[in-house]
N, C-alpha and C positions, 0 to 999 in steps of 0.2 A: 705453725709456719709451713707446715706439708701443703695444707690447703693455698698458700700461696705460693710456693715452689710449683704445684699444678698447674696452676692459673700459668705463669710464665711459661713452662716447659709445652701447655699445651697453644699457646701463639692466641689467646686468648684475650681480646682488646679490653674486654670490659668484667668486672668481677662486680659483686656488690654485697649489701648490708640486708638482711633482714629479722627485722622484730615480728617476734610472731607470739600467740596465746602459747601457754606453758601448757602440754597435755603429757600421758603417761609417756609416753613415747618423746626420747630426743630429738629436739628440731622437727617433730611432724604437727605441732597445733599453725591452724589458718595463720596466716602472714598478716598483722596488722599496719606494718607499712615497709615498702623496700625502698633502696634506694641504690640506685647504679652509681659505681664507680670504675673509673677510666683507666685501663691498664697505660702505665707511660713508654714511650721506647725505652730501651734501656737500662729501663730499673732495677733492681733487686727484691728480692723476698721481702729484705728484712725493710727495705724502704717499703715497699708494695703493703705490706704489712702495716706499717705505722701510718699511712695517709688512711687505710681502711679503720685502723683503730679509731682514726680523729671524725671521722664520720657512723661509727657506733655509733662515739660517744656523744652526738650531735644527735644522731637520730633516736637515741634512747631516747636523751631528755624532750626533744619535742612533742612525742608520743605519749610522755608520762604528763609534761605539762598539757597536750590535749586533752587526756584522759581524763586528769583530775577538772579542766575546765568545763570538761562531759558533764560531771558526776560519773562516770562512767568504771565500772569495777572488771572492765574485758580487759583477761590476761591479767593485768595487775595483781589480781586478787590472789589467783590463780598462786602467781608465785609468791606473795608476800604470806599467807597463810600458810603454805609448806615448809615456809624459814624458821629456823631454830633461833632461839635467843642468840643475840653473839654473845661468843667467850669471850675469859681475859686477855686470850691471842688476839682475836678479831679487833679488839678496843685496841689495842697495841700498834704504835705506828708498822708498818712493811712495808716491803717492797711492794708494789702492784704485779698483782697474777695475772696472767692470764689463761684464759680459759678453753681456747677456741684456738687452734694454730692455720 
């Protein structure tokens, strides 16, 4: 949520989304697709927040279904091979984490 209490506080019209290859380093592998989103008048964090979430979650999936319509193993791989098996947690319904504020 800090990441968007900034975005407001700094009068910031537009924030946005980017997927990028997974490398050693947090958030520093190439950008495989960005996409801009529109700070509104008005809004809040936690609203400001949730229309960014719905556009992740949009632009994950269209870059995974590109990918896979590739063939394509950029980034993807990247992260899927460094995953652990899920545990009995993971299998477990939850709440939704998030990860990125």
């Amino acid at each position: 949520m800090a990441g968007h209490r900034a975005v407001l506080a700094a009068g910031d019209s537009v924030t946005g989304v980017t997927v990028h290859e997974v490398t050693e380093t947090l958030d520093a592998g190439p950008p495989i697709a960005q996409v801009e989103v529109r700070v509104l008048s008005g809004e809040s964090a936690e609203e400001l927040a949730e229309r960014v979430l719905a556009v992740e979650h949009r632009t994950l999936v269209d870059v995974l279904a590109s990918l896979a319509a590739e063939g394509s193993d950029q980034g993807a791989s990247a992260s899927m091979t460094a995953a652990s098996p899920p545990t009995e947690a993971a299998r477990a319904p939850h709440e939704r984490r998030r990860t990125h504020a």
